[in-house]
C-alpha positions in Angstrom: 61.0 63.4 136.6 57.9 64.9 134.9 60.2 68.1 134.8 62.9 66.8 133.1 60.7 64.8 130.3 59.4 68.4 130.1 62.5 70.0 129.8 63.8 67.3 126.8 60.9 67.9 125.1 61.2 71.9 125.1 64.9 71.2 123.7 63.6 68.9 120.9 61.5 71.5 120.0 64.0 74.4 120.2 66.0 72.0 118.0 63.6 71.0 115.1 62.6 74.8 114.9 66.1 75.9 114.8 66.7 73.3 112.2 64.1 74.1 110.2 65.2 77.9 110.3 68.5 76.7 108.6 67.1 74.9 106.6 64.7 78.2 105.2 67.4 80.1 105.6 69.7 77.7 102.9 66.4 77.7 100.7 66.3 81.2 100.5 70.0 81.9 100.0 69.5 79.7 97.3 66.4 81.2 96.0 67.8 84.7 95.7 70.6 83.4 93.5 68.3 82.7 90.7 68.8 79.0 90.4 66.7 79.9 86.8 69.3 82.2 85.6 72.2 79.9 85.7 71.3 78.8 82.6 73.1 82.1 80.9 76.4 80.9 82.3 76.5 78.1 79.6 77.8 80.8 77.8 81.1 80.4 78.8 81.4 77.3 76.4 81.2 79.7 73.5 84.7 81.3 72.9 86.5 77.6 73.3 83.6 75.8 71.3 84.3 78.3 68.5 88.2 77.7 68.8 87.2 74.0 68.6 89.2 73.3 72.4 87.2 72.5 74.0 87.0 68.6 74.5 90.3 68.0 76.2 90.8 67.5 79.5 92.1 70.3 80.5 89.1 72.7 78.7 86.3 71.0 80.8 87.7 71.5 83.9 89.0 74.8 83.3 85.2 75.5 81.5 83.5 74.0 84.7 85.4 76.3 87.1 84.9 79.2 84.8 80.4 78.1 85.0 81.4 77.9 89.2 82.7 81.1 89.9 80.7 83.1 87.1 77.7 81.7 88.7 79.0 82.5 92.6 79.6 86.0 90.9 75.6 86.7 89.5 74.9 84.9 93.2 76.7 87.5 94.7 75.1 90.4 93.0 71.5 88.8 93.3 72.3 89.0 96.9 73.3 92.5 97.5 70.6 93.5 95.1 67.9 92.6 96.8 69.2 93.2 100.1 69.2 96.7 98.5 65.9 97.1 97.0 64.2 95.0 99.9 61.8 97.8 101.2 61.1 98.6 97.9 60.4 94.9 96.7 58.3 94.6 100.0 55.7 97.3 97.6 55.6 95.2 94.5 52.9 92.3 93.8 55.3 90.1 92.6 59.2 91.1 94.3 57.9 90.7 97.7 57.8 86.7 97.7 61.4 87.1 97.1 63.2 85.5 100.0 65.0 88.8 101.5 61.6 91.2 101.1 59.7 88.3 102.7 61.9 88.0 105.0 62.8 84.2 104.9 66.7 85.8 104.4 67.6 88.7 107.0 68.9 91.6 104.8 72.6 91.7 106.7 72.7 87.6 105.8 71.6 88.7 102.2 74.4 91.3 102.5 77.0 89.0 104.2 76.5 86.5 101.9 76.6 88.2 98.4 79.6 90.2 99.6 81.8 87.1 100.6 80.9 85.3 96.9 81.9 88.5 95.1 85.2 88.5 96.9 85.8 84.9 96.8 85.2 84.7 93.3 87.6 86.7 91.6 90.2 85.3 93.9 90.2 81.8 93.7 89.5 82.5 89.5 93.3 84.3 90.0 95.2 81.2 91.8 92.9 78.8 89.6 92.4 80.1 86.8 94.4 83.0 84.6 94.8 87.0 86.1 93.0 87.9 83.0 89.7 85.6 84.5 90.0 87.0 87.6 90.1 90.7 85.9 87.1 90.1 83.9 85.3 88.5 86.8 86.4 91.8 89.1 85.2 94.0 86.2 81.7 92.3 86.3 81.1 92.6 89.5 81.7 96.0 89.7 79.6 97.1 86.8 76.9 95.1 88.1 77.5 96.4 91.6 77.2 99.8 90.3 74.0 99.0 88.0 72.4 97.9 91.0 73.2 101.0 92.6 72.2 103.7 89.8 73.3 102.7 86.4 69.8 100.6 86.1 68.2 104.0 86.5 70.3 105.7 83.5 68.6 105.3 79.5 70.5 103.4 77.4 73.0 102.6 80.2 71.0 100.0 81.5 70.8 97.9 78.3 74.7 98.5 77.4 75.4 97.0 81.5 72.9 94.3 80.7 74.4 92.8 77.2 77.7 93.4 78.3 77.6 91.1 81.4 76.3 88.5 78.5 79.4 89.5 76.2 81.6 88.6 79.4 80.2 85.3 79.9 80.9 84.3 76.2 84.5 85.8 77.0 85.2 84.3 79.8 85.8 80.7 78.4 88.2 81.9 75.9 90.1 83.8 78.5 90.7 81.2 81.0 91.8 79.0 78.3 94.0 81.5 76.5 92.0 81.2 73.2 92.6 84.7 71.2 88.9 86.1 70.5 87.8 86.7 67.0 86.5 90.3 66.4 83.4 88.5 64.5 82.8 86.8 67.5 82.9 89.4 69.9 80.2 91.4 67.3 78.0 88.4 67.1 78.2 88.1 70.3 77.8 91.4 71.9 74.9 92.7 69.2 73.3 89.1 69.8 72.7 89.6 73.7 71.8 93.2 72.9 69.0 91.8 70.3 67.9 89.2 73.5 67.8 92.0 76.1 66.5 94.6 73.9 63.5 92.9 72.7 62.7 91.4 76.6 62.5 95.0 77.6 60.2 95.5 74.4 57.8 92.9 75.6 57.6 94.1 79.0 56.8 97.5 77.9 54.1 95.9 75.4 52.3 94.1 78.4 52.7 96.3 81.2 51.5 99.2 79.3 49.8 101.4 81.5 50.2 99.1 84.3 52.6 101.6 86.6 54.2 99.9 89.2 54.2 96.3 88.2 57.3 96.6 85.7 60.5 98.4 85.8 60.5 102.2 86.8 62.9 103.1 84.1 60.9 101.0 81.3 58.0 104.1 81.4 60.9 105.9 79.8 61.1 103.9 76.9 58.9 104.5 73.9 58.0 101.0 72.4 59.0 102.6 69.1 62.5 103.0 70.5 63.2 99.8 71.7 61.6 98.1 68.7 64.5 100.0 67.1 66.9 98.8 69.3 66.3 95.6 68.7 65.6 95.6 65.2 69.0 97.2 65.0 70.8 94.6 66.8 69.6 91.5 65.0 71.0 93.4 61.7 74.2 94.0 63.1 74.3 90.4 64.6 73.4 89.3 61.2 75.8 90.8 59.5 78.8 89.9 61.5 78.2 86.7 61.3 77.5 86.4 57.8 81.3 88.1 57.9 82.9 85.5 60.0 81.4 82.5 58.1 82.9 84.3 54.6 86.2 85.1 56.0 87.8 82.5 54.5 87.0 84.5 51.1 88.4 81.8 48.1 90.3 79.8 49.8 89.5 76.1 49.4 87.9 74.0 52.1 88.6 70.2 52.9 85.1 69.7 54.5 82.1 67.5 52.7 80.6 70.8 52.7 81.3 74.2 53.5 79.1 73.8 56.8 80.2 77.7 57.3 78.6 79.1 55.1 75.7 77.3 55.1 75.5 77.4 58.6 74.5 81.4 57.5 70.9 79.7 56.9 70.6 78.2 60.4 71.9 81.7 62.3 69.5 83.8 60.1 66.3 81.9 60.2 67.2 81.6 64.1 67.0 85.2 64.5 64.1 85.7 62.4 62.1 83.2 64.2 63.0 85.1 67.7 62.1 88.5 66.3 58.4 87.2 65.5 58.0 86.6 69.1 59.7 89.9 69.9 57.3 91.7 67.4 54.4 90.4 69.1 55.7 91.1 72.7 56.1 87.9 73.9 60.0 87.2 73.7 60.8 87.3 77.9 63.6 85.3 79.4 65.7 83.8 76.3 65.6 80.3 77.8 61.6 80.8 78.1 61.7 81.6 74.7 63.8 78.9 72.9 62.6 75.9 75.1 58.6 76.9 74.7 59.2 77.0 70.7 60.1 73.7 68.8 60.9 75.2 65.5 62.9 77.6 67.4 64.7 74.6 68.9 65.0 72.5 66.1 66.6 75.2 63.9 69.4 76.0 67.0 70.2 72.4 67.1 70.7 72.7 63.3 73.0 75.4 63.7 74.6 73.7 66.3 75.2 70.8 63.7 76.5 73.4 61.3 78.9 75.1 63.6 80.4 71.8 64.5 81.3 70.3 61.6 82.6 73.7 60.6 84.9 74.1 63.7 85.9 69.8 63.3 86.5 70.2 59.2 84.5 67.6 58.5 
């Protein structure tokens, strides 16, 4: 009797502690896709908010697959990233809580896991969405597969790979929906993320200045002159082809209250001259961080957002 009470109680415990493993295990997985980062994928709204399509029906649920599988996508190259680079993330003060270097996720699962999402992805974007979603989700993945693999170690490269898998986001949408994509918006866009990523790897160069190993290897490459350049270069372009797009119209009349495009010029550029004061002073990290921490920053992107809306609705 006293054995089998003994034996029960062994398999209870062989029970809660495979349990909890699981349950570590799903934690983990779900660390290492960034949870923080899906915040980017909002993007996708961009291409049919600018079309003004996107409150039908059929837009939000086409839109909310789009978020899905673009967000399985990044998942899947978190994954097989740090399944990669677990040894050397296992080195760095800061890497080596991550989930796979710690060990809470087994490098095959990491590698099992990431690999399934990036193949599932694209395919169930090709029967559910459009071939051109599916194409632009394929063409993602391998670019990010391969800056993973060495383009994050090339100059230049690695900032090109970075704002383009923004640019794609803000395509998506308008793909999956058929929406043709202005060439101002594809500027805006593309020079936009470029200013974003440009001046985050400005600030990390600012503040881990002579702090070797505790910031991106490639980053001691970078003078902070250059990448002040960089990003100085991109809000001008952004600027500009905005400003472009919101006077495209040239004389023709409008049947708005007020021409909320052109004005909405104001919004855009004080936007992106509130951003680069926190880029000058080093301190523009993670755009989200950035926008969230500063009100006026805020407050002037919801008046945009105003702006843009009752540009796109005619009002």
């Amino acid at each position: 009797m006293a054995e089998t009470v003994l034996l029960e109680s062994t398999h209870k415990k062989h029970e809660k502690q495979s349990a909890r493993e699981k349950s570590g295990l799903l934690r983990g997985l779900i660390r290492t896709a960034r949870p923080k980062q899906w915040v980017k994928n909002v993007l996708v709204v961009a291409a049919p908010a600018a079309a003004g399509e996107l409150f039908s029906r059929h837009a939000l649920t086409q839109i909310a697959l789009v978020f899905v599988l673009f967000t399985a996508s990044a998942a899947g190259v978190y994954l097989v990233n740090d399944a990669r680079d677990a040894d050397a993330d296992r080195a760095h003060p800061v890497k080596r809580n991550r989930p796979v270097a710690a060990g809470q996720v087994p490098v095959p699962v990491a590698y099992s896991v990431g690999i399934a999402l990036a193949v599932v992805a694209p395919t169930a974007a090709a029967f559910l969405c459009s071939p051109l979603t599916s194409a632009l989700l394929t063409a993602y993945l391998g670019m990010q597969f391969a800056y993973c693999v060495s383009l994050k170690h090339v100059l230049v490269i690695d900032l090109a790979v970075v704002t383009t898998g923004f640019l794609m986001r803000a395509m998506i949408g308008g793909l999956a929906l058929g929406i043709p994509l202005s060439r101002w918006f594809l500027i805006t866009t593309g020079f936009g993320a470029l200013f974003m990523v440009s001046a985050k790897r400005y600030s990390e160069a600012v503040q881990m200045a002579g702090k070797a190993g505790a910031t991106r290897a490639l980053l001691t490459e970078y003078t902070t002159g250059y990448l002040r350049f960089v990003w100085q270069l991109a809000a001008s372009v952004a600027v500009l082809g905005y400003c472009l797009w919101a006077l495209e119209e040239g004389g023709v009349p409008h049947t708005s209250v007020l021409p909320w495009r052109q004005l909405s010029m104001v919004a855009f550029i004080l936007a992106v001259l509130r951003y680069a004061v926190f880029a000058d002073r080093g301190t523009a990290g993670e755009p989200e961080d950035v926008v969230l921490r500063d009100r006026a920053l805020a407050l002037i992107g919801v008046v945009w957002l105003a702006m843009y809306g009752l540009a796109v609705a005619n009002w």
